[in-house]
N, CA, C and O atoms as CSV, one atom per row, in Angstrom:
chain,resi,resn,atom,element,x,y,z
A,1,UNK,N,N,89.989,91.824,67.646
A,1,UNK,CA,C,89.657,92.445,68.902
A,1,UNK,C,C,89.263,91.348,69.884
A,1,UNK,O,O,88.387,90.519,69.637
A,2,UNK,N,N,90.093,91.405,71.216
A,2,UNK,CA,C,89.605,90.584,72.243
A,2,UNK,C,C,88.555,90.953,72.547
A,2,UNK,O,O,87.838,90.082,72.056
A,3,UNK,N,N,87.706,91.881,73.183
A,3,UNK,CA,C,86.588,92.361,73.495
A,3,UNK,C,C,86.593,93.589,73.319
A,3,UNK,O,O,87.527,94.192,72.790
A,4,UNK,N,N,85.445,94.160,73.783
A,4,UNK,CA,C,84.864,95.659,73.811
A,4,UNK,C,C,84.018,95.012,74.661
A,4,UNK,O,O,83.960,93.860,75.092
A,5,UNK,N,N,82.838,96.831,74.927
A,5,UNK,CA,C,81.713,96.461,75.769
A,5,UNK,C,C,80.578,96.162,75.553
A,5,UNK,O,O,79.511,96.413,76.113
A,6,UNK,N,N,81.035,95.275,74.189
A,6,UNK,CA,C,79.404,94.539,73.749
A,6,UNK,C,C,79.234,93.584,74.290
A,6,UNK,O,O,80.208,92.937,74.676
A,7,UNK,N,N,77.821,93.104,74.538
A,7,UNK,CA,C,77.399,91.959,75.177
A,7,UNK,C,C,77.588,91.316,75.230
A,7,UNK,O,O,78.012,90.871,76.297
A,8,UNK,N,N,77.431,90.307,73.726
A,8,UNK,CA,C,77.284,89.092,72.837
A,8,UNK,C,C,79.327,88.271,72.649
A,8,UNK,O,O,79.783,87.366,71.951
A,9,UNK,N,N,79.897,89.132,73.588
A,9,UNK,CA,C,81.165,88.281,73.200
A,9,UNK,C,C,81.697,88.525,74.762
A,9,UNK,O,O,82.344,89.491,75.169
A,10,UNK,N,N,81.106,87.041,75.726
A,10,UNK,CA,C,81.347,87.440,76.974
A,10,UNK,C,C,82.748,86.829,76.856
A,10,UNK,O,O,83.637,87.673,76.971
A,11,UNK,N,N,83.165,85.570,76.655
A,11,UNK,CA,C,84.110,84.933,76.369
A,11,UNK,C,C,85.628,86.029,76.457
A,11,UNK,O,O,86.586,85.864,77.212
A,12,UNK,N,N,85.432,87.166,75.403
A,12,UNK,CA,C,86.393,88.096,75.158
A,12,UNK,C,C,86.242,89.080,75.976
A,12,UNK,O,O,87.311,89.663,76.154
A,13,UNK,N,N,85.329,89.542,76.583
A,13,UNK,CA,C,85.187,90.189,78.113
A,13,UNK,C,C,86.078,89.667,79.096
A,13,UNK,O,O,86.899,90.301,79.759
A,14,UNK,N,N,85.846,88.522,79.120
A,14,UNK,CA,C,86.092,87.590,80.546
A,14,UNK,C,C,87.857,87.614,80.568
A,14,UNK,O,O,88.599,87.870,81.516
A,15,UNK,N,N,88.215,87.230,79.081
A,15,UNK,CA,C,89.613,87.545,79.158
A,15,UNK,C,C,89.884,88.488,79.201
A,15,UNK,O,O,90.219,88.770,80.351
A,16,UNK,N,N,89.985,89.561,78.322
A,16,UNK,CA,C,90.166,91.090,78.807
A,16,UNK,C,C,89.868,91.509,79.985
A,16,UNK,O,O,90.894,92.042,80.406
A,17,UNK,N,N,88.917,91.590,80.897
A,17,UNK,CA,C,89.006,91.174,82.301
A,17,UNK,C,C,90.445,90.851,83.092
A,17,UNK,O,O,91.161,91.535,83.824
A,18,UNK,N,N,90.522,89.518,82.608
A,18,UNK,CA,C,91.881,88.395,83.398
A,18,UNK,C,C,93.153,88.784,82.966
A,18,UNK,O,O,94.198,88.568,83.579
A,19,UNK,N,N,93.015,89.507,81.632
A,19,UNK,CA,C,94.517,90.141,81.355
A,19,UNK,C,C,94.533,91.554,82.706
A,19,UNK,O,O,95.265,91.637,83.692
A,20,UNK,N,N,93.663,92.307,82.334
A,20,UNK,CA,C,93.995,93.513,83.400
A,20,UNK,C,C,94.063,93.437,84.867
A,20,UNK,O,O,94.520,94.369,85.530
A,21,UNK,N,N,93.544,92.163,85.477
A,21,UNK,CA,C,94.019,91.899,86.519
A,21,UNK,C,C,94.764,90.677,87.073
A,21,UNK,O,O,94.583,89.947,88.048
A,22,UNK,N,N,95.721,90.732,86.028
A,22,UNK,CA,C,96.877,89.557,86.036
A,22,UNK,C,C,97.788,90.058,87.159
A,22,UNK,O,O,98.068,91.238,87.371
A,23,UNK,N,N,98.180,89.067,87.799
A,23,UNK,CA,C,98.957,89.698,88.755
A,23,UNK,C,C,100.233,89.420,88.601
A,23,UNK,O,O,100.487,88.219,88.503
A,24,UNK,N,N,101.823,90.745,88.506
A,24,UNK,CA,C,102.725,90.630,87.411
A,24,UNK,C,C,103.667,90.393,89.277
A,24,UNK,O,O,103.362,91.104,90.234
A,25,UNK,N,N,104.918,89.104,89.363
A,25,UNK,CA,C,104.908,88.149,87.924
A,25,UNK,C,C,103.886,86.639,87.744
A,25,UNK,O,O,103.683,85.842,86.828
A,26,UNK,N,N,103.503,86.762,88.898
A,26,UNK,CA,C,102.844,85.243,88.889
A,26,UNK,C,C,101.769,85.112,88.300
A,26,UNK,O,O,101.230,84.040,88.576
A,27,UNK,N,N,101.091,85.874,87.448
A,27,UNK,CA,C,100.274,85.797,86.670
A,27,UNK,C,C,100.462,85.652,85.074
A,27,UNK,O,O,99.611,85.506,84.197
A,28,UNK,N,N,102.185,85.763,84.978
A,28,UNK,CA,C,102.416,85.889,83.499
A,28,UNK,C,C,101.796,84.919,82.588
A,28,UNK,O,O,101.271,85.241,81.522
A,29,UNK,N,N,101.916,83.040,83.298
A,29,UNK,CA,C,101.669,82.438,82.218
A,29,UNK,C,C,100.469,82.259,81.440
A,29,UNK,O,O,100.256,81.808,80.315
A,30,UNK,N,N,99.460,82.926,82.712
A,30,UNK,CA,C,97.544,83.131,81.902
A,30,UNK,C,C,97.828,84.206,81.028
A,30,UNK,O,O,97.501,84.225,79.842
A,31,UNK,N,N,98.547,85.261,81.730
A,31,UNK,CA,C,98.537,86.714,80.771
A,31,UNK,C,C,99.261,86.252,79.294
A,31,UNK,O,O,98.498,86.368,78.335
A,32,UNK,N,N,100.522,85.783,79.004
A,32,UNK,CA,C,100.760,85.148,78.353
A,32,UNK,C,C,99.804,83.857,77.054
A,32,UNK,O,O,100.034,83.606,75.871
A,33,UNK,N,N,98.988,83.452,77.798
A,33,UNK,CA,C,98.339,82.174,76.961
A,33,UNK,C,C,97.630,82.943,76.552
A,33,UNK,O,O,97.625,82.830,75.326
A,34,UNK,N,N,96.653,84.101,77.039
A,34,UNK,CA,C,95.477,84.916,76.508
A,34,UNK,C,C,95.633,85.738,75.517
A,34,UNK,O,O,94.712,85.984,74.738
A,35,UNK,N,N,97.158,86.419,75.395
A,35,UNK,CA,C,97.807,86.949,74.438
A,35,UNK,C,C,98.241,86.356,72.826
A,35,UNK,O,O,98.134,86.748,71.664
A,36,UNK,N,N,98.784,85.179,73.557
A,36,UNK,CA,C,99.098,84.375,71.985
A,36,UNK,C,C,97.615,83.459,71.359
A,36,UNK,O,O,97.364,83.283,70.167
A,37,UNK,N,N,96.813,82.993,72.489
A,37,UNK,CA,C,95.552,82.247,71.901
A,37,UNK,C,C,94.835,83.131,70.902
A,37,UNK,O,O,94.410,82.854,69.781
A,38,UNK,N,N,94.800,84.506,71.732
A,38,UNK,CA,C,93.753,85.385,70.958
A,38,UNK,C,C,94.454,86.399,70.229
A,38,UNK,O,O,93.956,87.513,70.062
A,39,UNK,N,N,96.057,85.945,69.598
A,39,UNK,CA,C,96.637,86.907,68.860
A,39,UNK,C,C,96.451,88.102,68.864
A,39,UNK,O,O,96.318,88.908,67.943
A,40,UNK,N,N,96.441,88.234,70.270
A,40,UNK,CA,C,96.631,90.193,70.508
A,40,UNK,C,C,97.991,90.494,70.212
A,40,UNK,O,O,98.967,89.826,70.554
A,41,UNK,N,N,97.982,91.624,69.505
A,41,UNK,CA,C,98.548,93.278,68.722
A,41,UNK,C,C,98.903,94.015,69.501
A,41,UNK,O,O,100.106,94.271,69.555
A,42,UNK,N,N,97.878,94.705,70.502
A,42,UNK,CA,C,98.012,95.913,70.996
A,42,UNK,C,C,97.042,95.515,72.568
A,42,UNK,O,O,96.253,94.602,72.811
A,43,UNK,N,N,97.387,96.299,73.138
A,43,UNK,CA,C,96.315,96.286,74.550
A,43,UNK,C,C,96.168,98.078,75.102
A,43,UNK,O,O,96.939,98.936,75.534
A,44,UNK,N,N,94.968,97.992,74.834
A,44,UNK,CA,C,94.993,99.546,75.309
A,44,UNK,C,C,94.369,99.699,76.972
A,44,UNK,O,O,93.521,99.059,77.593
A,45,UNK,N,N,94.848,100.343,77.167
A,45,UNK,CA,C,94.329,100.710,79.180
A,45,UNK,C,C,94.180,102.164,79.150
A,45,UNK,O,O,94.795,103.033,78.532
A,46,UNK,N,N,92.947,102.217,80.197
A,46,UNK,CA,C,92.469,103.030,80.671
A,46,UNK,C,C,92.107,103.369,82.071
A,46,UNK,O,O,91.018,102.874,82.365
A,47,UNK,N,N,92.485,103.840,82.738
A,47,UNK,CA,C,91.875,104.014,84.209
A,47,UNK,C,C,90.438,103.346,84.564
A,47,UNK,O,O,89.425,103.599,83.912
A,48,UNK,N,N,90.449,103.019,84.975
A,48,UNK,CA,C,88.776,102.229,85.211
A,48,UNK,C,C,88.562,101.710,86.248
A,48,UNK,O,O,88.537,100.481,86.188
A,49,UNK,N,N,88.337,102.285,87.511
A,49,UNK,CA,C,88.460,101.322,88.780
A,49,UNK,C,C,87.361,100.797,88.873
A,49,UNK,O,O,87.270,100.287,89.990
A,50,UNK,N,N,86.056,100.582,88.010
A,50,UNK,CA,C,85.101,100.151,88.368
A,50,UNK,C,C,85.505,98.266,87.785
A,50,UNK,O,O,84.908,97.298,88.256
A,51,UNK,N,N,86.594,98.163,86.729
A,51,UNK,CA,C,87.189,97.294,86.649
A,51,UNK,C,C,87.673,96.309,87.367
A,51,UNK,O,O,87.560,95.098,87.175
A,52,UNK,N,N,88.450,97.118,88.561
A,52,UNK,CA,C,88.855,96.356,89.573
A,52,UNK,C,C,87.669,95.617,90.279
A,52,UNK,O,O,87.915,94.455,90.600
A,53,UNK,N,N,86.445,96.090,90.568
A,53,UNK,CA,C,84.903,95.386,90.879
A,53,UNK,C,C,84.486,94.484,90.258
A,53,UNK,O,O,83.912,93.499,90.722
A,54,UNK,N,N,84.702,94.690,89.236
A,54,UNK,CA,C,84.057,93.701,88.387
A,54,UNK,C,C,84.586,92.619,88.098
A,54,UNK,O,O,83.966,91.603,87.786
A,55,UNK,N,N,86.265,92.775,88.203
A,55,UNK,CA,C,86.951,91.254,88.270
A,55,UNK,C,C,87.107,90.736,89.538
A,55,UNK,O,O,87.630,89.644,89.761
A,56,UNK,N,N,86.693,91.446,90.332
A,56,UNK,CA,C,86.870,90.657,91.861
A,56,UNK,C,C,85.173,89.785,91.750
A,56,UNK,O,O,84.672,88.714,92.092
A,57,UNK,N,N,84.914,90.616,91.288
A,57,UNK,CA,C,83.489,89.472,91.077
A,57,UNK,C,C,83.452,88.244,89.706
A,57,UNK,O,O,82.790,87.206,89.713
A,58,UNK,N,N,84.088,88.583,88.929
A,58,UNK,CA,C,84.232,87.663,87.479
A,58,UNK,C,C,84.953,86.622,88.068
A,58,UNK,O,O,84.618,85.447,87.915
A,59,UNK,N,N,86.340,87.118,89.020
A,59,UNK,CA,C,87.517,85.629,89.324
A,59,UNK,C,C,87.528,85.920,90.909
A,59,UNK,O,O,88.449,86.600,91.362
A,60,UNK,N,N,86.528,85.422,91.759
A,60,UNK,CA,C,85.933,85.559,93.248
A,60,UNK,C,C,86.979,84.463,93.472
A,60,UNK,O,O,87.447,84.481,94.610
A,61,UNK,N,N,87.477,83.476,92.628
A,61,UNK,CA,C,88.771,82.248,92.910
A,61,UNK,C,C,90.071,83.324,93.330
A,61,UNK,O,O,90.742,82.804,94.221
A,62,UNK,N,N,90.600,84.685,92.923
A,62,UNK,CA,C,91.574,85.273,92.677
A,62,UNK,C,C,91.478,86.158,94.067
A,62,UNK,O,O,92.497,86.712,94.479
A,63,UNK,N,N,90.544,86.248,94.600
A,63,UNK,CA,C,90.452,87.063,95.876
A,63,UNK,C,C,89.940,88.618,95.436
A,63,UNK,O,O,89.249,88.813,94.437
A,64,UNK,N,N,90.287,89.437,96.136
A,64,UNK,CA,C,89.745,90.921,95.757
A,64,UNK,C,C,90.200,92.108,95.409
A,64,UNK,O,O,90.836,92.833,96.174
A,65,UNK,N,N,89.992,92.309,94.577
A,65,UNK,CA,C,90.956,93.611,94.105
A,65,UNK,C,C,90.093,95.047,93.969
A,65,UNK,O,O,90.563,95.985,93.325
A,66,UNK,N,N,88.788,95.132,94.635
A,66,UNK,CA,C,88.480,96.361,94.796
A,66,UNK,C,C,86.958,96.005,95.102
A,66,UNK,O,O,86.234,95.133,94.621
A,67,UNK,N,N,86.760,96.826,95.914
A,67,UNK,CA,C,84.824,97.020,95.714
A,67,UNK,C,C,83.875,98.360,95.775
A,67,UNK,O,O,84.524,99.298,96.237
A,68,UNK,N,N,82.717,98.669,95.489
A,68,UNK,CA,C,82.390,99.720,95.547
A,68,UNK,C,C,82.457,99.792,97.464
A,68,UNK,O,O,82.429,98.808,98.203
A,69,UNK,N,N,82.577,101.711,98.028
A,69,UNK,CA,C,82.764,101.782,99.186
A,69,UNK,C,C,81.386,101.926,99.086
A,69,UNK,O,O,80.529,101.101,99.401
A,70,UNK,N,N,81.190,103.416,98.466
A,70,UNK,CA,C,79.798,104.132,98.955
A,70,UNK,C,C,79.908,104.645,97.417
A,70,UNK,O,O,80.842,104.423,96.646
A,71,UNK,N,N,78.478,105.540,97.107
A,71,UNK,CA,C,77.853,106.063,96.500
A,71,UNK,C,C,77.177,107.299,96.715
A,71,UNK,O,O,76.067,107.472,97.218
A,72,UNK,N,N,78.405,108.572,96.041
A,72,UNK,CA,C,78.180,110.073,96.800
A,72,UNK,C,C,77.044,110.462,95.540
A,72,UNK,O,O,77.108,109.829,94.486
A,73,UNK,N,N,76.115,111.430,95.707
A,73,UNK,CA,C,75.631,111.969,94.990
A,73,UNK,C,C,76.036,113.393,94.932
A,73,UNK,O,O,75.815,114.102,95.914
A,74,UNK,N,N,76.699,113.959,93.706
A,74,UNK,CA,C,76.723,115.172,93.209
A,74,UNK,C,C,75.790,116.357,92.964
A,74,UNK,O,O,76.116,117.542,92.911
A,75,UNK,N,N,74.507,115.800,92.818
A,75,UNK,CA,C,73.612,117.070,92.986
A,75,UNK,C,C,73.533,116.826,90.632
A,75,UNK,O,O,74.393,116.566,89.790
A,76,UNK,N,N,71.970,117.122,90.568
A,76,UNK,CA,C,71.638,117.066,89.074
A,76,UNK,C,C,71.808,115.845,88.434
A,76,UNK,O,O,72.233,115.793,87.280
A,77,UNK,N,N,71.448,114.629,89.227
A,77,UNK,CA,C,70.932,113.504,88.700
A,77,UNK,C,C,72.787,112.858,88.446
A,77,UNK,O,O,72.818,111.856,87.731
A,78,UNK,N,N,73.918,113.252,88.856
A,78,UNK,CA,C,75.054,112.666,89.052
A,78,UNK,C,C,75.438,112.174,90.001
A,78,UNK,O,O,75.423,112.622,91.147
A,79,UNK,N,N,76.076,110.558,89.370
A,79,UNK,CA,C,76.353,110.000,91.011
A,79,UNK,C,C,77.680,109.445,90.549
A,79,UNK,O,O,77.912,109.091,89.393
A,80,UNK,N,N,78.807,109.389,91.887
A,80,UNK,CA,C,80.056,109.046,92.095
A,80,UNK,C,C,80.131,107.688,92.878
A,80,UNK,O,O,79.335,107.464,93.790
A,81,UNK,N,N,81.010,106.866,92.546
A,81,UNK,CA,C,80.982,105.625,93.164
A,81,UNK,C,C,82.481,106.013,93.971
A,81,UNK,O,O,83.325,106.773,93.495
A,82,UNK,N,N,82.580,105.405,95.109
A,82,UNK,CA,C,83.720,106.022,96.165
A,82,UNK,C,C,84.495,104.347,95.885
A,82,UNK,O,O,83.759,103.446,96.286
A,83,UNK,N,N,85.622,103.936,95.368
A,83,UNK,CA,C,85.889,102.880,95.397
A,83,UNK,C,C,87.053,102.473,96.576
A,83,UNK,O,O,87.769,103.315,97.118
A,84,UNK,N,N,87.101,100.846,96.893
A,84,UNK,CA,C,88.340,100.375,98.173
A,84,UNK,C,C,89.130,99.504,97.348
A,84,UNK,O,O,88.770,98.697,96.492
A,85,UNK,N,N,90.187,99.793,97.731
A,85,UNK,CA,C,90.973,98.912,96.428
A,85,UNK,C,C,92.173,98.370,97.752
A,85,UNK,O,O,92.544,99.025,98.726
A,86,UNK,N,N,92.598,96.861,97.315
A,86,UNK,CA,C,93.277,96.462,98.284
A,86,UNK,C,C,94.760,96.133,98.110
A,86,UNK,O,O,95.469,96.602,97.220
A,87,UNK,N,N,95.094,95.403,98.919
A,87,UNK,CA,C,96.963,95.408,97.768
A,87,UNK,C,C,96.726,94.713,96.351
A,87,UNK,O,O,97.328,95.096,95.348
A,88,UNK,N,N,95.931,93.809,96.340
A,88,UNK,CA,C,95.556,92.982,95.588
A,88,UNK,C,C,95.756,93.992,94.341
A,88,UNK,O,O,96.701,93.841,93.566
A,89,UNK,N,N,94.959,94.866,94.216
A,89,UNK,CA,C,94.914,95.823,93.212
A,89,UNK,C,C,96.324,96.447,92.806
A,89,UNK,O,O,96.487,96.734,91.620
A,90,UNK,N,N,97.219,96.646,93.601
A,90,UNK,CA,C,98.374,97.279,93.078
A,90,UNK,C,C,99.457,96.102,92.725
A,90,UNK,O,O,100.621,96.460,92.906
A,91,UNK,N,N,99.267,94.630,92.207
A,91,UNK,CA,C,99.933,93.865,91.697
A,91,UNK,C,C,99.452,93.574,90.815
A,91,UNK,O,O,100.051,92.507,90.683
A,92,UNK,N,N,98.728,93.613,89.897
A,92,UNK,CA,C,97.713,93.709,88.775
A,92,UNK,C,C,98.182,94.666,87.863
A,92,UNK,O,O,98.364,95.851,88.142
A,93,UNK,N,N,98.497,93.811,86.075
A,93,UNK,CA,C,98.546,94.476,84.936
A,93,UNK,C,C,98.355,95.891,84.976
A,93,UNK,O,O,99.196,96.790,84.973
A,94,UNK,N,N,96.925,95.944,85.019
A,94,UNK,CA,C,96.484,97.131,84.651
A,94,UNK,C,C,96.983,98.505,85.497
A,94,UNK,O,O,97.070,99.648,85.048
A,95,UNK,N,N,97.281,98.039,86.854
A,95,UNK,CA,C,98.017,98.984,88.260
A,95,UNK,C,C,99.385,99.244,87.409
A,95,UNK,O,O,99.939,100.341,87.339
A,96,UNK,N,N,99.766,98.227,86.871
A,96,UNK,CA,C,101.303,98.807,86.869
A,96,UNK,C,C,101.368,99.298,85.288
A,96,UNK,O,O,102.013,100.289,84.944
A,97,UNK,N,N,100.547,98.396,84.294
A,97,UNK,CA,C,100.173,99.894,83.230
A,97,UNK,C,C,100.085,100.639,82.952
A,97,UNK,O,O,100.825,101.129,82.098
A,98,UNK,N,N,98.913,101.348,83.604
A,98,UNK,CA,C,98.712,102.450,83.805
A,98,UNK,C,C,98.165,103.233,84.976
A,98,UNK,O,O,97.542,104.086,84.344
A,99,UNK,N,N,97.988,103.501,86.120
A,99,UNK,CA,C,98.112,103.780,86.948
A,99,UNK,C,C,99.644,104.053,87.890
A,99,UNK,O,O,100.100,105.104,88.340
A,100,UNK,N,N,100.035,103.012,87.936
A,100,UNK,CA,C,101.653,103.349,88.600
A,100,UNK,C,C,102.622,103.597,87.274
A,100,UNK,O,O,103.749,103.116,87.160
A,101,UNK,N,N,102.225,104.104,86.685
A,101,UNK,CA,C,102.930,104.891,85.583
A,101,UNK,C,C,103.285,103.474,84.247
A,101,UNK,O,O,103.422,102.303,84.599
A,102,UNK,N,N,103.364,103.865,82.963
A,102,UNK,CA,C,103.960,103.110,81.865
A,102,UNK,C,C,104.994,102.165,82.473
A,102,UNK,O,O,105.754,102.577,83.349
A,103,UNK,N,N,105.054,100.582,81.914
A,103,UNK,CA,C,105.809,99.836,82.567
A,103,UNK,C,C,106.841,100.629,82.123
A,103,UNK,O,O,106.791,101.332,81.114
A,104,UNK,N,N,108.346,100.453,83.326
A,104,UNK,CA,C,109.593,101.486,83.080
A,104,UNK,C,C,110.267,100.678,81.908
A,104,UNK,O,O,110.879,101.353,81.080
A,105,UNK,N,N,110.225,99.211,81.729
A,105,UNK,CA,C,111.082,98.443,80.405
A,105,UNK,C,C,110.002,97.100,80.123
A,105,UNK,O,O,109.447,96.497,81.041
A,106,UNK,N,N,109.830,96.766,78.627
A,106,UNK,CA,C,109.235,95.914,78.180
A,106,UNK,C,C,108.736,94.647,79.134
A,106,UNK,O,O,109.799,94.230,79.594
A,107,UNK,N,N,108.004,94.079,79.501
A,107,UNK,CA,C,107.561,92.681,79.673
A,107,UNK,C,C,107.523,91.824,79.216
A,107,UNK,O,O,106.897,91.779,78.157
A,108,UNK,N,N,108.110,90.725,79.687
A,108,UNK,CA,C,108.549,89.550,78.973
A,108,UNK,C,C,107.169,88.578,79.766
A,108,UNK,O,O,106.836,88.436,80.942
A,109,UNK,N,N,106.640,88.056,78.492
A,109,UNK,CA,C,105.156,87.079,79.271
A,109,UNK,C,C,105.780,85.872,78.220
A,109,UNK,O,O,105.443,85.791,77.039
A,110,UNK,N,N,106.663,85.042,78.825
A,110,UNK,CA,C,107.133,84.011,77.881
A,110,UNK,C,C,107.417,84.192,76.785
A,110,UNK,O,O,108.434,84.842,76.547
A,111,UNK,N,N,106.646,83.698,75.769
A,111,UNK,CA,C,107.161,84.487,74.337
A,111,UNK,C,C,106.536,85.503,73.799
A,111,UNK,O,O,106.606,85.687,72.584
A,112,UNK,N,N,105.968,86.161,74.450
A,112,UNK,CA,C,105.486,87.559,74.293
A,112,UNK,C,C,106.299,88.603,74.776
A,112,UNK,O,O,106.791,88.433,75.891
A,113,UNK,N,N,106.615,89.950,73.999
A,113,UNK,CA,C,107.010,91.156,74.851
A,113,UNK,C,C,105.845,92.382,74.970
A,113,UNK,O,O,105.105,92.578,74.007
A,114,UNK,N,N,105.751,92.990,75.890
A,114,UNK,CA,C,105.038,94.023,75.903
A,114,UNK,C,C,105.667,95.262,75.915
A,114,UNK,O,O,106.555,95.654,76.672
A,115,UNK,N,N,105.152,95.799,75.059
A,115,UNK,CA,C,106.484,97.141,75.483
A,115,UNK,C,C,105.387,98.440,75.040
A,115,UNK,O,O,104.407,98.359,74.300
A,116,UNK,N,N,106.045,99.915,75.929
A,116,UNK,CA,C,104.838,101.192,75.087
A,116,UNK,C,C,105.084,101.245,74.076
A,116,UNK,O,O,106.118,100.895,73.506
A,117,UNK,N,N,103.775,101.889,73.518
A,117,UNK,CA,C,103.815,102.170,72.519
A,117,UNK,C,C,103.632,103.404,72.082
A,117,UNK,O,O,104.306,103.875,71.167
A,118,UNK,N,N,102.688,104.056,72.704
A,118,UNK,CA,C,102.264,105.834,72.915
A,118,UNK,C,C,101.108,105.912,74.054
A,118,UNK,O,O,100.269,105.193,74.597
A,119,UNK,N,N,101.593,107.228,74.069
A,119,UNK,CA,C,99.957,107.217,75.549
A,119,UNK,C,C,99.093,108.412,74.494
A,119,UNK,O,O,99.647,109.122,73.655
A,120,UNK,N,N,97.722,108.392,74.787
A,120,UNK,CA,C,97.315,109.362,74.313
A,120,UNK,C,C,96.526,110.763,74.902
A,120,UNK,O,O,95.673,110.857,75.785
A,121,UNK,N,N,97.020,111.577,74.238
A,121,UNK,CA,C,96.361,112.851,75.416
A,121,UNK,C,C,94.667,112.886,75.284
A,121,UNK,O,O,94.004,112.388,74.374
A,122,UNK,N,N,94.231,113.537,76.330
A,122,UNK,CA,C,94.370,114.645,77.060
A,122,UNK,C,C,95.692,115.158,78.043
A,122,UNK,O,O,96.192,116.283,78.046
A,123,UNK,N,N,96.079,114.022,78.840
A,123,UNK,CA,C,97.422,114.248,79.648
A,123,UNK,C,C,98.182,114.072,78.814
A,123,UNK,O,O,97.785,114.254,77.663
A,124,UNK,N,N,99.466,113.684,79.018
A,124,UNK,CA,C,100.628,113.010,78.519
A,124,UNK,C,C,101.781,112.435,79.449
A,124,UNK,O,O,102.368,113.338,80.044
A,125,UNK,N,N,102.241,111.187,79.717
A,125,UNK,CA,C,103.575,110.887,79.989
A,125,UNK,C,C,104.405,111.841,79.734
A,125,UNK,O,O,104.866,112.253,80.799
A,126,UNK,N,N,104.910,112.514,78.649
A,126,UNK,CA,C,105.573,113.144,78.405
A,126,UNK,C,C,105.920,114.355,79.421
A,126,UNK,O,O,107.015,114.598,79.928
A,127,UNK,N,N,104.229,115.316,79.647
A,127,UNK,CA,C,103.891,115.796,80.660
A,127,UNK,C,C,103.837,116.005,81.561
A,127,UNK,O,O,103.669,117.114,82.068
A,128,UNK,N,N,103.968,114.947,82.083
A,128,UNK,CA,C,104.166,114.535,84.142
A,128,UNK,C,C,102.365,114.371,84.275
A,128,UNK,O,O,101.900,114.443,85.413
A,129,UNK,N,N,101.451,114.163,83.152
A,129,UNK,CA,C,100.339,114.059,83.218
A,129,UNK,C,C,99.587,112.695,82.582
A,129,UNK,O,O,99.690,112.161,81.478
A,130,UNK,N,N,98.632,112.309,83.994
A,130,UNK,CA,C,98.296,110.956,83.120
A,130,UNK,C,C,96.942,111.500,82.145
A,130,UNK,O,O,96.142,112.428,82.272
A,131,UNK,N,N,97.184,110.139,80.859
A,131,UNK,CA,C,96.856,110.021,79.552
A,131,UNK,C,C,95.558,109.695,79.662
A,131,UNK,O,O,95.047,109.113,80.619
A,132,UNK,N,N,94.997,110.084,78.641
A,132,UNK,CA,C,93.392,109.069,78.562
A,132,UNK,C,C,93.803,107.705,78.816
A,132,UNK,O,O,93.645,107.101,79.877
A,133,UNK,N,N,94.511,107.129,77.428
A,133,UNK,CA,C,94.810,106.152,77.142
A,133,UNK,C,C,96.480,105.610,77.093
A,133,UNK,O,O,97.310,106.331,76.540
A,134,UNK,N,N,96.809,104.556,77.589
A,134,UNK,CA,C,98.136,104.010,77.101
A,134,UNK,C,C,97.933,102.821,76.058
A,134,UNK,O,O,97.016,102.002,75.984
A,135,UNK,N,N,98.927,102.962,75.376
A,135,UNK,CA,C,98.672,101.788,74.172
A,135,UNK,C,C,100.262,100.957,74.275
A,135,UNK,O,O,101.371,101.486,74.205
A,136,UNK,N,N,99.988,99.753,74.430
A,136,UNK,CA,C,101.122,98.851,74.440
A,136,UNK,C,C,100.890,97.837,73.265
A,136,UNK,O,O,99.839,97.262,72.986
A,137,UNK,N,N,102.427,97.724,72.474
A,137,UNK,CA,C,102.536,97.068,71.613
A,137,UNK,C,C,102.617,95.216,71.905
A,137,UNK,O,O,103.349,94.970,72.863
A,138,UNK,N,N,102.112,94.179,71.367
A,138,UNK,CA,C,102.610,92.934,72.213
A,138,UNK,C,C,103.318,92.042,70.438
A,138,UNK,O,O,102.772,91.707,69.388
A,139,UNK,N,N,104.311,91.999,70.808
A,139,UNK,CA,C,105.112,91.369,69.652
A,139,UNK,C,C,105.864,90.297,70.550
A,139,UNK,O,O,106.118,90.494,71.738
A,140,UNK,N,N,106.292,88.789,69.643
A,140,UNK,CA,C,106.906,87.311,69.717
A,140,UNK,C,C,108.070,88.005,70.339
A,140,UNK,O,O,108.536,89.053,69.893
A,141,UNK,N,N,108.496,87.407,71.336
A,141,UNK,CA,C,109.862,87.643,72.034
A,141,UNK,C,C,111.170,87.549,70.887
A,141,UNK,O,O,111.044,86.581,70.138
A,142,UNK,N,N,112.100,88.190,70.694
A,142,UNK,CA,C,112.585,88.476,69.972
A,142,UNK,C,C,112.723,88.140,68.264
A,142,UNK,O,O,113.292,87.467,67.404
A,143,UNK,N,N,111.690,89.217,68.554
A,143,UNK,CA,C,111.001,89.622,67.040
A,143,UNK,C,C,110.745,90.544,66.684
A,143,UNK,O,O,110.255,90.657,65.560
């Protein structure tokens, strides 16, 4: 596992981070090195725009790919974050992952391919409905 949202492994944060806001294609060869260094399998995505915030603040070198607008309150101790997302954001991994739908044919990141693998419901691709989750397979370019 590259990361999760435990603390103690910022290192694998930071990349998981830099993979989801790789910007496709000129971002392949980091997306690429982060893939084969840390022998990733699989990459799972999830909608998360609070993501896009947090890497505009992690890689402030990369420019901005989203920030909080405002902060609506719902009423019963719930609060909504209103997010601004800029183009920046819609050239980014994770935009064309999952958000602008499952890449339409595999990704080639040098000697890596990315290709789907399944989405998982509540929605479905299948559906015309987006998924909790998409899961992409990452296997050696023709292999």
């Amino acid at each position: 596992m590259v990361a999760s949202g435990y603390h103690r492994n910022l290192d694998g944060i930071r990349d998981a981070y830099r993979v989801f806001v790789a910007r496709i294609p000129e971002d392949v060869p980091i997306l690429a090195a982060i893939l084969r260094d840390r022998g990733v399998r699989w990459i799972v995505t999830r909608y998360d725009p609070p993501l896009f915030v947090r890497g505009s603040r992690t890689f402030p070198e990369l420019g901005e790919f989203g920030r909080t607008q405002r902060i609506e309150y719902y009423g019963g101790g719930r609060y909504g974050a209103i997010y601004a997302h800029t183009p920046e954001t819609f050239r980014t991994f994770l935009w064309h992952a999952h958000i602008g739908g499952d890449f339409p044919a595999p990704v080639r990141a040098e000697d890596q391919v990315i290709r789907l693998e399944t989405d998982v419901p509540r929605g479905s691709l299948r559906r015309g409905q987006r998924p909790t989750f998409i899961i992409y397979g990452v296997e050696p370019a023709g292999g």
